[in-house]
PyMOL commands that place a pseudoatom at each C-alpha (Angstrom):
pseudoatom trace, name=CA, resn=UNK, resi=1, chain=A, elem=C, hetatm=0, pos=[-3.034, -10.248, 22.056]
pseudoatom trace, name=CA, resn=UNK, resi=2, chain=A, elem=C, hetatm=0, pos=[0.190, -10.114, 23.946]
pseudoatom trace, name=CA, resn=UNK, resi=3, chain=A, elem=C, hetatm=0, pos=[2.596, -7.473, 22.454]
pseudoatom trace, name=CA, resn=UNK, resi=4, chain=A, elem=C, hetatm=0, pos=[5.360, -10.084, 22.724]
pseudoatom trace, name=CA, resn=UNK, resi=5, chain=A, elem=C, hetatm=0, pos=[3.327, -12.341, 20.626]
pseudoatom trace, name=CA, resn=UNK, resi=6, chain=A, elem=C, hetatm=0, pos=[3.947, -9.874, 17.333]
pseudoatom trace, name=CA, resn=UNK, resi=7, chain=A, elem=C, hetatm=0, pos=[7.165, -11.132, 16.843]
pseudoatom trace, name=CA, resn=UNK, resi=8, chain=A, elem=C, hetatm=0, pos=[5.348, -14.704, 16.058]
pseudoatom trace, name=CA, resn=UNK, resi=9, chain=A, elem=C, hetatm=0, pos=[2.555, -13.365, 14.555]
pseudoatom trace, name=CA, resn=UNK, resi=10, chain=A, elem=C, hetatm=0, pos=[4.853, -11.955, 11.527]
pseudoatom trace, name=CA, resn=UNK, resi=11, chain=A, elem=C, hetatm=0, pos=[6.799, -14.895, 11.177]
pseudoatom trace, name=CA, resn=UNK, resi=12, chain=A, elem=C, hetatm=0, pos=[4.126, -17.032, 10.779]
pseudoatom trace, name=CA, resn=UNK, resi=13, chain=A, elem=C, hetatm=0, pos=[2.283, -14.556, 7.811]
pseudoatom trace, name=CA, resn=UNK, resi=14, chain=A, elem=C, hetatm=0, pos=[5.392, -13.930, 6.358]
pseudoatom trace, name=CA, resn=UNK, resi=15, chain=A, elem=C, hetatm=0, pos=[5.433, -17.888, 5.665]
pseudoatom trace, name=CA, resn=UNK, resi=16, chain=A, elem=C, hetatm=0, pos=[1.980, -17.708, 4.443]
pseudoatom trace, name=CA, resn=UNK, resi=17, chain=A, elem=C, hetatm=0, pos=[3.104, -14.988, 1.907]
pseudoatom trace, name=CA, resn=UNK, resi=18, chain=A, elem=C, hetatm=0, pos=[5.370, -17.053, 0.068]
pseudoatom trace, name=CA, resn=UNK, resi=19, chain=A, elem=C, hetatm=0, pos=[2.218, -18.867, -1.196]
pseudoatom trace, name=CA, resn=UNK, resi=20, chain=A, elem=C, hetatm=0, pos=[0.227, -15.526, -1.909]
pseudoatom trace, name=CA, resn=UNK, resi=21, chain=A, elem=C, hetatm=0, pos=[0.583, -13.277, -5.064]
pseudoatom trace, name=CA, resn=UNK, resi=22, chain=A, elem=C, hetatm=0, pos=[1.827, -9.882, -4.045]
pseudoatom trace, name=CA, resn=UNK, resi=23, chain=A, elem=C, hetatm=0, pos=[-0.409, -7.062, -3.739]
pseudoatom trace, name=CA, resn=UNK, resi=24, chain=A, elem=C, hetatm=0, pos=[0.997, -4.687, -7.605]
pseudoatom trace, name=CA, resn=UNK, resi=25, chain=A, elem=C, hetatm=0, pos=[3.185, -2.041, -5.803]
pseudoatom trace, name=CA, resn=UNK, resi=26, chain=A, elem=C, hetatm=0, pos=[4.729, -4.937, -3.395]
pseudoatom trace, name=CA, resn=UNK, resi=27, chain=A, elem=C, hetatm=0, pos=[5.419, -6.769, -6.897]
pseudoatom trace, name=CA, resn=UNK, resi=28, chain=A, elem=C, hetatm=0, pos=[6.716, -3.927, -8.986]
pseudoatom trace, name=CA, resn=UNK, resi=29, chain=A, elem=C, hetatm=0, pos=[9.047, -3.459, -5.659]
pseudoatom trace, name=CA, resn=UNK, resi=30, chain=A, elem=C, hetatm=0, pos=[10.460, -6.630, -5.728]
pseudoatom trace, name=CA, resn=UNK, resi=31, chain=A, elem=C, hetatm=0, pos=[11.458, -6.809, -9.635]
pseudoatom trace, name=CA, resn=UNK, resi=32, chain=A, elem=C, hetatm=0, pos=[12.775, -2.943, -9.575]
pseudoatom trace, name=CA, resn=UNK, resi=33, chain=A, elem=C, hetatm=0, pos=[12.278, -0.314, -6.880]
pseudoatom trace, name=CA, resn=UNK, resi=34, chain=A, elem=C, hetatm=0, pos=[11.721, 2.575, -8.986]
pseudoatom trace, name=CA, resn=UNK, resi=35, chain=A, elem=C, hetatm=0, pos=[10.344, 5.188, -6.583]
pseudoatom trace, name=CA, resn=UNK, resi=36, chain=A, elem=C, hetatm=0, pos=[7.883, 7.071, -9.030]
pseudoatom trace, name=CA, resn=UNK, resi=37, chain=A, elem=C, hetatm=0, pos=[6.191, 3.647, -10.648]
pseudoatom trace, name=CA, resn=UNK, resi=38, chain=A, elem=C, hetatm=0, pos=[5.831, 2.884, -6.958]
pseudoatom trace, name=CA, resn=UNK, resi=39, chain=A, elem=C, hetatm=0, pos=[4.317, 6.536, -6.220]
pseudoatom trace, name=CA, resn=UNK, resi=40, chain=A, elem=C, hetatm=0, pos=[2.271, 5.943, -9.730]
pseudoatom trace, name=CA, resn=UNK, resi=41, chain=A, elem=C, hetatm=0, pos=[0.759, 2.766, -9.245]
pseudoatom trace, name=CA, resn=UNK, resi=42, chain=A, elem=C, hetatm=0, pos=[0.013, 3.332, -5.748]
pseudoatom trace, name=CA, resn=UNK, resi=43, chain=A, elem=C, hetatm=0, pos=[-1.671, 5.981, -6.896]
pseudoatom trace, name=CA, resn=UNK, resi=44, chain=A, elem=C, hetatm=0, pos=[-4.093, 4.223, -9.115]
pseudoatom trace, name=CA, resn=UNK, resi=45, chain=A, elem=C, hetatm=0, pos=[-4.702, 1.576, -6.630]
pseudoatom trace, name=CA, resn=UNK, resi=46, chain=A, elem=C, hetatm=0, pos=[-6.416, 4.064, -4.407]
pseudoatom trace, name=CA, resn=UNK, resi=47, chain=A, elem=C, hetatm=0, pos=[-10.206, 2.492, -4.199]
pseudoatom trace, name=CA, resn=UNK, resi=48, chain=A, elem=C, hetatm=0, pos=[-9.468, 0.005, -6.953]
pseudoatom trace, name=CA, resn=UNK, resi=49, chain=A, elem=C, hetatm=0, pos=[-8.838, -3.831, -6.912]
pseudoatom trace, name=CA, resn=UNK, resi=50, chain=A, elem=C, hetatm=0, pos=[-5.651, -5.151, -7.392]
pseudoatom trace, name=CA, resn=UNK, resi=51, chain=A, elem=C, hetatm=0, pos=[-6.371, -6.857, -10.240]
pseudoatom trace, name=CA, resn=UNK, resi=52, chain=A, elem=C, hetatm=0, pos=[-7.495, -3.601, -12.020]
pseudoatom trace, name=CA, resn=UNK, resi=53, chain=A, elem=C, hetatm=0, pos=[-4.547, -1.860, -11.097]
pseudoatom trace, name=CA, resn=UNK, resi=54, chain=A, elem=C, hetatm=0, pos=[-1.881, -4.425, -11.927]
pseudoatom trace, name=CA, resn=UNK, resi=55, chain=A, elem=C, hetatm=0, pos=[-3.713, -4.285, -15.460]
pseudoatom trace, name=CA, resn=UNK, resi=56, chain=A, elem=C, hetatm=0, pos=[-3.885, -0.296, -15.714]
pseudoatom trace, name=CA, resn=UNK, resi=57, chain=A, elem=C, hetatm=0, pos=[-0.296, -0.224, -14.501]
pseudoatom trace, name=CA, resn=UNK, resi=58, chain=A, elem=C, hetatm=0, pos=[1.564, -2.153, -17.110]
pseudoatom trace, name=CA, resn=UNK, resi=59, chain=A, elem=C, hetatm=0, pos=[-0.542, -0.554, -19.635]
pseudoatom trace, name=CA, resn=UNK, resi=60, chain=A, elem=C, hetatm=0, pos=[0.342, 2.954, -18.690]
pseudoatom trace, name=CA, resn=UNK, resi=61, chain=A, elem=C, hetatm=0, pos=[3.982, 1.882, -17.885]
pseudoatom trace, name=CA, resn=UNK, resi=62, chain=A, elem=C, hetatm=0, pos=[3.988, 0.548, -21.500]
pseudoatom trace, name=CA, resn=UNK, resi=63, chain=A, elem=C, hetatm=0, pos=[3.403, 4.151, -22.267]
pseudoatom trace, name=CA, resn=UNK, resi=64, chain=A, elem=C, hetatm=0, pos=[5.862, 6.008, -20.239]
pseudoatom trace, name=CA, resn=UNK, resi=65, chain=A, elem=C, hetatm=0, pos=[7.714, 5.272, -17.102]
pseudoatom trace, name=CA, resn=UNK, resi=66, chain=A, elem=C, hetatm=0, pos=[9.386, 9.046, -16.035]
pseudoatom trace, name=CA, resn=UNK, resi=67, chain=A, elem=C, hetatm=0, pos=[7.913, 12.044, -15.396]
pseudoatom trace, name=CA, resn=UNK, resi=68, chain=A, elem=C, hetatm=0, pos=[9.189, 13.385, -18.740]
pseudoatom trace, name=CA, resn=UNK, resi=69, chain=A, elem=C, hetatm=0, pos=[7.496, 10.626, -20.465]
pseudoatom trace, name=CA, resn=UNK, resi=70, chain=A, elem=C, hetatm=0, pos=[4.373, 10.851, -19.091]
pseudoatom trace, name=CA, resn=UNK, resi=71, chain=A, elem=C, hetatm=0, pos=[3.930, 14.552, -19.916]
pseudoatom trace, name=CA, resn=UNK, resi=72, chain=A, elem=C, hetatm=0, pos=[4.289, 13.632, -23.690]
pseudoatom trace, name=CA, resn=UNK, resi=73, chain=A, elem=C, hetatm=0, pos=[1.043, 11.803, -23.310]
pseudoatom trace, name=CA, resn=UNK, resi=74, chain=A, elem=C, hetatm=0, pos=[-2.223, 13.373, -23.626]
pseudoatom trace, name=CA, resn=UNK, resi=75, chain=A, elem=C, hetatm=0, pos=[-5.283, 13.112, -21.133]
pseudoatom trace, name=CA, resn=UNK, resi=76, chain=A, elem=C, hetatm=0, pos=[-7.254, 10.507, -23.457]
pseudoatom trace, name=CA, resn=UNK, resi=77, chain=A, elem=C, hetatm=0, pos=[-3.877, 8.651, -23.906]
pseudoatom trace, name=CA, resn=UNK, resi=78, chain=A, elem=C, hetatm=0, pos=[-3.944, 8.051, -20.168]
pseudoatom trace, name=CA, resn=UNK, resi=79, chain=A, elem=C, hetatm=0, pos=[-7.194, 8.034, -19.220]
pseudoatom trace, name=CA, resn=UNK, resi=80, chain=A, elem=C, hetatm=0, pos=[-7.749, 5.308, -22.242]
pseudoatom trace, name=CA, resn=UNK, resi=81, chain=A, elem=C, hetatm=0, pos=[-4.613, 3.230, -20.330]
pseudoatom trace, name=CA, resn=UNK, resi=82, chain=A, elem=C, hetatm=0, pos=[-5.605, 3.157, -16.731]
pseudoatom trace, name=CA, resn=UNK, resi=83, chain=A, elem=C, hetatm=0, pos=[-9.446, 2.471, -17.500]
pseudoatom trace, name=CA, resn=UNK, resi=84, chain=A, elem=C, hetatm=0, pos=[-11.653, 1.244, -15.366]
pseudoatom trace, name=CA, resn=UNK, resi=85, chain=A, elem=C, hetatm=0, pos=[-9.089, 2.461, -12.112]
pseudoatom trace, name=CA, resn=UNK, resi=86, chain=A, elem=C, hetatm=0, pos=[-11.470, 3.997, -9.548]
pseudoatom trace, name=CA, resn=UNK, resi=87, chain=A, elem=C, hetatm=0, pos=[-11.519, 7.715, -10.344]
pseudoatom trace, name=CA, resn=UNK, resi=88, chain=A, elem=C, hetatm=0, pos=[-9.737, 7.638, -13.350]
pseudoatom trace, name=CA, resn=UNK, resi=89, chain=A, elem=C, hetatm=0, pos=[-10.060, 10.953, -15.048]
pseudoatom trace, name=CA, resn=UNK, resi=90, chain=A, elem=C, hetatm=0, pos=[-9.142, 12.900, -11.538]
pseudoatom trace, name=CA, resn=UNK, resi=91, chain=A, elem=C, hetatm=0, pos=[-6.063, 10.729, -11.454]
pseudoatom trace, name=CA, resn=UNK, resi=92, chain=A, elem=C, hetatm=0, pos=[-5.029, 11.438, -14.966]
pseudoatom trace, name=CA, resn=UNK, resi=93, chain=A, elem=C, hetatm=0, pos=[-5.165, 15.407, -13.925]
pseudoatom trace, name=CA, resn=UNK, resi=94, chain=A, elem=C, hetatm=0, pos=[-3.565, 14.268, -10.646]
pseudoatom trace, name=CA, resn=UNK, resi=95, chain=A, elem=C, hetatm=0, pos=[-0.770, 11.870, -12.573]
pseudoatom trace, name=CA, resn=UNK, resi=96, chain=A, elem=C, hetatm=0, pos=[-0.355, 15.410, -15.424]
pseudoatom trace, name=CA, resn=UNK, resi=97, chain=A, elem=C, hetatm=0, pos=[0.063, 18.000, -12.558]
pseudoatom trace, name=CA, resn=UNK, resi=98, chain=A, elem=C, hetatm=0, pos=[2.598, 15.784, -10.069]
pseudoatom trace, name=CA, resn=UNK, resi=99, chain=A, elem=C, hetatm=0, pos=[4.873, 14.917, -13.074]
pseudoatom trace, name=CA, resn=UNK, resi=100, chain=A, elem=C, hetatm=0, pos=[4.863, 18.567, -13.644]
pseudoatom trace, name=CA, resn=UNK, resi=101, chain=A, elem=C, hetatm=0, pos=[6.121, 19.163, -9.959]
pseudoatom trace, name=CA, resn=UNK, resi=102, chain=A, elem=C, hetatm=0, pos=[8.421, 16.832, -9.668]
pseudoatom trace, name=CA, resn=UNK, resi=103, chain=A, elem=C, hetatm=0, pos=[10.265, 18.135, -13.053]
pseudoatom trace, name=CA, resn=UNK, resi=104, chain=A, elem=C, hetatm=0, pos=[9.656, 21.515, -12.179]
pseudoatom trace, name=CA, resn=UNK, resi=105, chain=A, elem=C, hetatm=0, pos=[10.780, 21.780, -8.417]
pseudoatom trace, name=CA, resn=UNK, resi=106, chain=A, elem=C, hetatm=0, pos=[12.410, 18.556, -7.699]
pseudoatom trace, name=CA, resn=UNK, resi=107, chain=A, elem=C, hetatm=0, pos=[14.073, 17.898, -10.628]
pseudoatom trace, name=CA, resn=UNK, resi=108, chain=A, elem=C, hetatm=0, pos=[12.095, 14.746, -11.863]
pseudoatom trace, name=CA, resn=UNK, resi=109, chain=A, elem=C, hetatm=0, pos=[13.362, 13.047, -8.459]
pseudoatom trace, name=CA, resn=UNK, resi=110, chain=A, elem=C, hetatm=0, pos=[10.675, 11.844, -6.088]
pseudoatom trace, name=CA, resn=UNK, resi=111, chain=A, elem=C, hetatm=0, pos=[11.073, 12.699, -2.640]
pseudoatom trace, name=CA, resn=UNK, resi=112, chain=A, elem=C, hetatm=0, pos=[12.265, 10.252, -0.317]
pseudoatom trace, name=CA, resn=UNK, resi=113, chain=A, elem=C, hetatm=0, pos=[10.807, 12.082, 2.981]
pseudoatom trace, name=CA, resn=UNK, resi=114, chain=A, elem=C, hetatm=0, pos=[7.362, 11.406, 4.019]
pseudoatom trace, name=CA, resn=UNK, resi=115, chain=A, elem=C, hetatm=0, pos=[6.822, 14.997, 4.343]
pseudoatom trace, name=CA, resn=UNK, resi=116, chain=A, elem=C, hetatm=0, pos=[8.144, 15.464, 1.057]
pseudoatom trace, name=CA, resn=UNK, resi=117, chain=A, elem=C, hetatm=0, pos=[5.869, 13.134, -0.793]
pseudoatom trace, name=CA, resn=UNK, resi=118, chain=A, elem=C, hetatm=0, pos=[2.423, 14.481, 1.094]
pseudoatom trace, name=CA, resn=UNK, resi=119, chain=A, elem=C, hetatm=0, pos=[3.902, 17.940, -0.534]
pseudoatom trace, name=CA, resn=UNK, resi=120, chain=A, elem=C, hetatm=0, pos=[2.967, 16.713, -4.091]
pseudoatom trace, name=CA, resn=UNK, resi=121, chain=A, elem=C, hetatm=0, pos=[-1.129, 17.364, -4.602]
pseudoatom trace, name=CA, resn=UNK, resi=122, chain=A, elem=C, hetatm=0, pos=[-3.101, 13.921, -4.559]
pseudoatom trace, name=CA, resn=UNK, resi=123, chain=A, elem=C, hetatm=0, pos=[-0.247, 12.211, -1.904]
pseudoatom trace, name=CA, resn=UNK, resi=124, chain=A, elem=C, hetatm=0, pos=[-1.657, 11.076, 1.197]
pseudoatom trace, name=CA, resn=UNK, resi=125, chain=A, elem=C, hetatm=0, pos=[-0.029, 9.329, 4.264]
pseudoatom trace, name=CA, resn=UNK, resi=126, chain=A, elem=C, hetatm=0, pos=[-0.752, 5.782, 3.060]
pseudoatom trace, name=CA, resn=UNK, resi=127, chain=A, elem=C, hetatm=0, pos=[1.048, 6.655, -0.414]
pseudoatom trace, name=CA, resn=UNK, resi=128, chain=A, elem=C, hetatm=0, pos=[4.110, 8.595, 1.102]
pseudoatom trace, name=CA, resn=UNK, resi=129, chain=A, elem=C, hetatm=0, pos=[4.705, 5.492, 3.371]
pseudoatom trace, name=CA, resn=UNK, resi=130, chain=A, elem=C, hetatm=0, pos=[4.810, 3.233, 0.775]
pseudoatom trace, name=CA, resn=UNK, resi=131, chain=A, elem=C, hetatm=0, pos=[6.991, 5.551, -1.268]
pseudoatom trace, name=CA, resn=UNK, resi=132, chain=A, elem=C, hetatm=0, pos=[9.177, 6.167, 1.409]
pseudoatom trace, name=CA, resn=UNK, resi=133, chain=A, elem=C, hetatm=0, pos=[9.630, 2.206, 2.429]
pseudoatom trace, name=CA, resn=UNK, resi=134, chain=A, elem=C, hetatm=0, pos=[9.282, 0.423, -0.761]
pseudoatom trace, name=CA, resn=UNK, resi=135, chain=A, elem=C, hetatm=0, pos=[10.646, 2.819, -3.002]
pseudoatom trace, name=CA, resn=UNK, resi=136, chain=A, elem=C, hetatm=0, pos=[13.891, 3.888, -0.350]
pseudoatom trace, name=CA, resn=UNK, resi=137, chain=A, elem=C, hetatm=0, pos=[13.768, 1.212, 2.154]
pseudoatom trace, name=CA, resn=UNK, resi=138, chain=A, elem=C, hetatm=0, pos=[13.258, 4.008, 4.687]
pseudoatom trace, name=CA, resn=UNK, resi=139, chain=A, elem=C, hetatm=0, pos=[11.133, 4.428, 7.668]
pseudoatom trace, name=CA, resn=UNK, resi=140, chain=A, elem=C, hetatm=0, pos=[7.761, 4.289, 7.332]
pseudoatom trace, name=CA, resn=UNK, resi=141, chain=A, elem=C, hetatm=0, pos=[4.842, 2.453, 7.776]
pseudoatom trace, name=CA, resn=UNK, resi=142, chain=A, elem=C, hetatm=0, pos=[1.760, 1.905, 5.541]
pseudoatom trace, name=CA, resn=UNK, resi=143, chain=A, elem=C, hetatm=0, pos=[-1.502, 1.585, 6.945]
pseudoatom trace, name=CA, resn=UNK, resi=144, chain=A, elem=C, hetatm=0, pos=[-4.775, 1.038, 4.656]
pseudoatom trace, name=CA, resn=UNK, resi=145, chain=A, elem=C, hetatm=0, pos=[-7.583, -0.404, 5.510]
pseudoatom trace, name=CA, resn=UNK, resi=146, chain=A, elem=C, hetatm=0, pos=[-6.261, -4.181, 5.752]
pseudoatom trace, name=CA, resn=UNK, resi=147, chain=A, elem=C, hetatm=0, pos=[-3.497, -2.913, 7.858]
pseudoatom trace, name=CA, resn=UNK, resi=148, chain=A, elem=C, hetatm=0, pos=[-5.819, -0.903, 10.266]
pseudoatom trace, name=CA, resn=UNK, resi=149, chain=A, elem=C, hetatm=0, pos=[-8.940, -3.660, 10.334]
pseudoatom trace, name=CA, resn=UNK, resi=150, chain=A, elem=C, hetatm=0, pos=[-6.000, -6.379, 11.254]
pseudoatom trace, name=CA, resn=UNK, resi=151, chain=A, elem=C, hetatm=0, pos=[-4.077, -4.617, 13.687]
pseudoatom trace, name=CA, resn=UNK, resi=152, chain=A, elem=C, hetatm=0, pos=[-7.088, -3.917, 15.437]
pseudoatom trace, name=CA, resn=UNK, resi=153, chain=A, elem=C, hetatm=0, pos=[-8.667, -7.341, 15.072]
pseudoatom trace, name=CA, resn=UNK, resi=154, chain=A, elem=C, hetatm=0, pos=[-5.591, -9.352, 16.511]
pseudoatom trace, name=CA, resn=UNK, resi=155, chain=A, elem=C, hetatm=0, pos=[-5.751, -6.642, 20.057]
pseudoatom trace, name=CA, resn=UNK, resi=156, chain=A, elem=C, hetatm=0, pos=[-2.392, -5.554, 18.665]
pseudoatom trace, name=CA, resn=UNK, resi=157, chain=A, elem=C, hetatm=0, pos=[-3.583, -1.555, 19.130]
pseudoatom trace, name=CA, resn=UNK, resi=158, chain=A, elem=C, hetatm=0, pos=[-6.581, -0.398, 19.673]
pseudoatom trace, name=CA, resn=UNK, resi=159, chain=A, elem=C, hetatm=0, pos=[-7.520, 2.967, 17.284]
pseudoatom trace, name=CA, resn=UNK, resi=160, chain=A, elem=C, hetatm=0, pos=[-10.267, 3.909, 15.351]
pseudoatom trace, name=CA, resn=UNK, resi=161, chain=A, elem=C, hetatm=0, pos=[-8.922, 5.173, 11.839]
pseudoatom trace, name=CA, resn=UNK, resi=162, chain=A, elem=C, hetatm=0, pos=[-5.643, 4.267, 10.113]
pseudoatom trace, name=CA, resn=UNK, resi=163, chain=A, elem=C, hetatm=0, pos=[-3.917, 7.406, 11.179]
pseudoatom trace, name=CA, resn=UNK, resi=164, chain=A, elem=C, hetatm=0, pos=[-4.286, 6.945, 14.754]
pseudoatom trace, name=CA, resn=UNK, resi=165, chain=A, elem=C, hetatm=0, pos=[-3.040, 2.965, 13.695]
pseudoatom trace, name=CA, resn=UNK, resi=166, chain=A, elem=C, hetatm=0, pos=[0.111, 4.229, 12.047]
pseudoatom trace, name=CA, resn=UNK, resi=167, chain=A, elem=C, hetatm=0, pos=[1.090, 6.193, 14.814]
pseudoatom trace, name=CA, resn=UNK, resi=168, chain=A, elem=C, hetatm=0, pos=[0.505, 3.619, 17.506]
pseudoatom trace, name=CA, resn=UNK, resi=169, chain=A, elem=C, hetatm=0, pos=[2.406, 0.962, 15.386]
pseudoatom trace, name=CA, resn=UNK, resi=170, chain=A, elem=C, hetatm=0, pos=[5.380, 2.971, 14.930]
pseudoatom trace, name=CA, resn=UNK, resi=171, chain=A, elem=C, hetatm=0, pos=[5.263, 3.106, 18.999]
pseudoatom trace, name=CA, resn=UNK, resi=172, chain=A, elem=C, hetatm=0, pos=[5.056, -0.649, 19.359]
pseudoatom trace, name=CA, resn=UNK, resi=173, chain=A, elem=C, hetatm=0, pos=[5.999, -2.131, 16.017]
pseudoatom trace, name=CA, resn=UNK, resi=174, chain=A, elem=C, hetatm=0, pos=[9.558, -3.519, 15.987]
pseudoatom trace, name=CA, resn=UNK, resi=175, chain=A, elem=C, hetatm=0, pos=[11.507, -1.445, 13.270]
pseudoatom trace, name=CA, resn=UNK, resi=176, chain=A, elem=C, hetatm=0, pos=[12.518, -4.603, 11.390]
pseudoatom trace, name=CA, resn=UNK, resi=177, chain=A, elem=C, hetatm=0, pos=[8.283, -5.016, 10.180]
pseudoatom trace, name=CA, resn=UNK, resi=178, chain=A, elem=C, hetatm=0, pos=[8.266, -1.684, 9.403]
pseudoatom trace, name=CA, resn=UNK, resi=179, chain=A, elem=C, hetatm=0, pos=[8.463, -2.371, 5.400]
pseudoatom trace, name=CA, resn=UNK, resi=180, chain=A, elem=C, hetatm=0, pos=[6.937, -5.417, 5.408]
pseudoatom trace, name=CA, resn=UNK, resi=181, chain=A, elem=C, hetatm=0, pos=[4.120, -5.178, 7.491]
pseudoatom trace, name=CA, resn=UNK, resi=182, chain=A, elem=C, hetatm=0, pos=[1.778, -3.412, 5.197]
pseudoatom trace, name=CA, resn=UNK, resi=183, chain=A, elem=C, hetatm=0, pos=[2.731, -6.247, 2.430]
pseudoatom trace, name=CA, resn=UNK, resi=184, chain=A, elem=C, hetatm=0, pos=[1.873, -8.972, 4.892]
pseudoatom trace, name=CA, resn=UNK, resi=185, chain=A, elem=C, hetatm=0, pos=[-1.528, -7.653, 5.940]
pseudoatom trace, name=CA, resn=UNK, resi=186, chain=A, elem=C, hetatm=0, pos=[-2.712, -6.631, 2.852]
pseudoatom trace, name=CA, resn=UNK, resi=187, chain=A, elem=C, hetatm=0, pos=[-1.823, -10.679, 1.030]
pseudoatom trace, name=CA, resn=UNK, resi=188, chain=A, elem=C, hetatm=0, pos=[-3.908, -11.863, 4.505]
pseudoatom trace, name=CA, resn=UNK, resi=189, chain=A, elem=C, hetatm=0, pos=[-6.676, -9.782, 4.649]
pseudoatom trace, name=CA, resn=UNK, resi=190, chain=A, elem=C, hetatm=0, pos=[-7.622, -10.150, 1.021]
pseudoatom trace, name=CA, resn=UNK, resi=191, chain=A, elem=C, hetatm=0, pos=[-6.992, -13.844, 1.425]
pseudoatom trace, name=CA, resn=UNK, resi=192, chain=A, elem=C, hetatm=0, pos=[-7.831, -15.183, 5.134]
pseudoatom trace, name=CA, resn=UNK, resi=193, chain=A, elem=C, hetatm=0, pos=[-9.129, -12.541, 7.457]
pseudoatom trace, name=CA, resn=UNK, resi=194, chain=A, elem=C, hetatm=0, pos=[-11.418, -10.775, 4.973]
pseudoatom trace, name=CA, resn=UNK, resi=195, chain=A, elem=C, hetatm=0, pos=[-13.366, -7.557, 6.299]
pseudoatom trace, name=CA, resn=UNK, resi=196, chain=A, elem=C, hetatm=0, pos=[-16.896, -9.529, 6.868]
pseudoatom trace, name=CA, resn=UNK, resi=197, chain=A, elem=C, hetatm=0, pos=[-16.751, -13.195, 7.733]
pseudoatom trace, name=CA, resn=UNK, resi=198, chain=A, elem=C, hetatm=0, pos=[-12.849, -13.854, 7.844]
pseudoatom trace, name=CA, resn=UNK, resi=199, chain=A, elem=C, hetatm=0, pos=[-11.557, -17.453, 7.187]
pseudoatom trace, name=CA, resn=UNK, resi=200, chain=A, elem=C, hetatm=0, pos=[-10.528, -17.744, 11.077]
pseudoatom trace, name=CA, resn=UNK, resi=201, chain=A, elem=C, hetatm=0, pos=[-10.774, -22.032, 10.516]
pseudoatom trace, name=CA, resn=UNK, resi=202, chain=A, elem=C, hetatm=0, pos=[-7.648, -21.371, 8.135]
pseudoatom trace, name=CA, resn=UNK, resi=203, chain=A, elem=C, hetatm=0, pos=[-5.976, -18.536, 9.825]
pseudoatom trace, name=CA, resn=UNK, resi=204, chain=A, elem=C, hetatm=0, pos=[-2.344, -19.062, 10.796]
pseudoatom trace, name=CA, resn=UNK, resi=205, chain=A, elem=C, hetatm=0, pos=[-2.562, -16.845, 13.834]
pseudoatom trace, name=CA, resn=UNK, resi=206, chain=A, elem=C, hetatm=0, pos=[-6.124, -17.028, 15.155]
pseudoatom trace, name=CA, resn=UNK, resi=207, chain=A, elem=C, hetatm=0, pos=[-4.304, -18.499, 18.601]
pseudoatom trace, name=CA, resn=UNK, resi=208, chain=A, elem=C, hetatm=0, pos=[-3.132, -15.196, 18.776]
pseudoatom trace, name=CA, resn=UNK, resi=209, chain=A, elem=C, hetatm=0, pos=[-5.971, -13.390, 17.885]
pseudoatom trace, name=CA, resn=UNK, resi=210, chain=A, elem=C, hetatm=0, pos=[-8.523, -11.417, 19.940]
pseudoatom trace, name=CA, resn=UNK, resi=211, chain=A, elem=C, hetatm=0, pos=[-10.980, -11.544, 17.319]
pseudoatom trace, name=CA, resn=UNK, resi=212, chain=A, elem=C, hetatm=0, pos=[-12.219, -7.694, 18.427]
pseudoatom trace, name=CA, resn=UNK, resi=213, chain=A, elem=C, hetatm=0, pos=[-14.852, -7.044, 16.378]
pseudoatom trace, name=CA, resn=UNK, resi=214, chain=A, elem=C, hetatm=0, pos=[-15.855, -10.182, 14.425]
pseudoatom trace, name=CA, resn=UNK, resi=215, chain=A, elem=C, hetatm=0, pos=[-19.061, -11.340, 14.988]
pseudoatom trace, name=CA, resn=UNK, resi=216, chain=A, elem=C, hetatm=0, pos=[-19.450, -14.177, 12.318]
pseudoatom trace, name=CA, resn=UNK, resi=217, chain=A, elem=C, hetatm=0, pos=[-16.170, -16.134, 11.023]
pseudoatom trace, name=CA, resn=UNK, resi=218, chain=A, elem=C, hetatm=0, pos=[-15.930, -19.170, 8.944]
for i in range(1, 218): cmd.bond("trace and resi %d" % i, "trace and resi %d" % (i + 1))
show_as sticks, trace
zoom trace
């Protein structure tokens, strides 16, 4: 793919996206930016479908929606609200013990810095990114799986884990994707270019695409 060509390549999915539900945290960012739902639920969508997580979110949301809230609620309270999330009873503890931090040393304010958020126990890079851009609108850029397995697909960078991919797209990327790129990628791989066997027939971009790595397509 020719860097040039990324411009295009973002216009075009960003048109696509209009006809996609958004991925939960994307969604709960559009109707109200409230850094620590966004911190929350991207929490809970760590190895879970979206589906799952947009159900386990309201639920718990229903419940409380501050830190200070949240610590009135019991283990079983929470664990009983975000069932079946992937891991659920380590995020409860996780949930329980970053309330408690951000009360206790930030004053119930999430950080807006990325190294601010990866301070907080259970906060990785993919998490503070999203924070940091959905929850701020600062710089950042959030690179799962989708994001990685894309970038790498279209010849856009070539790196072998999504670490290595979010520091080669902040290189390259042009600052104005920086936010939405991760909400892009993540509506088009779970729709069109899928890990095994992506839908390349109805793919938007595929003159674009270098296709690294696929060996069957539909």
């Amino acid at each position: 793919m020719n860097d040039n060509d990324i411009t295009t390549v973002v216009d075009l999915l960003v048109k696509e996206l209009k006809a996609e539900k958004l991925p939960i945290v994307s969604d709960l960012a559009e109707k109200d930016s409230d850094p620590f739902q966004i911190l929350i639920s991207t929490l809970l969508s760590l190895r879970t479908k979206d589906e799952v997580t947009e159900i386990a979110t309201k639920r718990l949301f229903a419940l409380a929606s501050a830190p200070s809230e949240m610590l009135k609620l019991s283990e079983n309270q929470i664990i009983d609200a975000i069932y079946p999330v992937g891991f659920y009873k380590n995020k409860t503890r996780t949930i329980l013990h970053i309330c408690r931090e951000l009360i206790e040393k930030h004053k119930s304010r999430v950080p807006d810095t990325i190294d601010g958020l990866l301070s907080l126990k259970g906060v990785g890079r993919k998490t503070a990114n999203l924070v940091v851009t959905l929850g701020y609108q600062g710089d950042g850029i959030c690179v799962d799986t989708h994001v990685h397995r894309i970038s790498n697909r279209l010849g856009y960078v070539k790196t072998k884990n999504p670490g290595e991919t979010e520091f080669a797209l902040r290189k390259k990327l042009p600052h104005q994707y920086w936010i939405i790129y991760n909400t892009i990628m993540v509506a088009f791989g779970r729709n069109i270019c899928r890990p095994v066997s992506p839908i390349c027939s109805k793919c938007p971009v595929s003159d674009y695409c270098e296709k690294a790595g696929v060996t069957r397509s539909r």
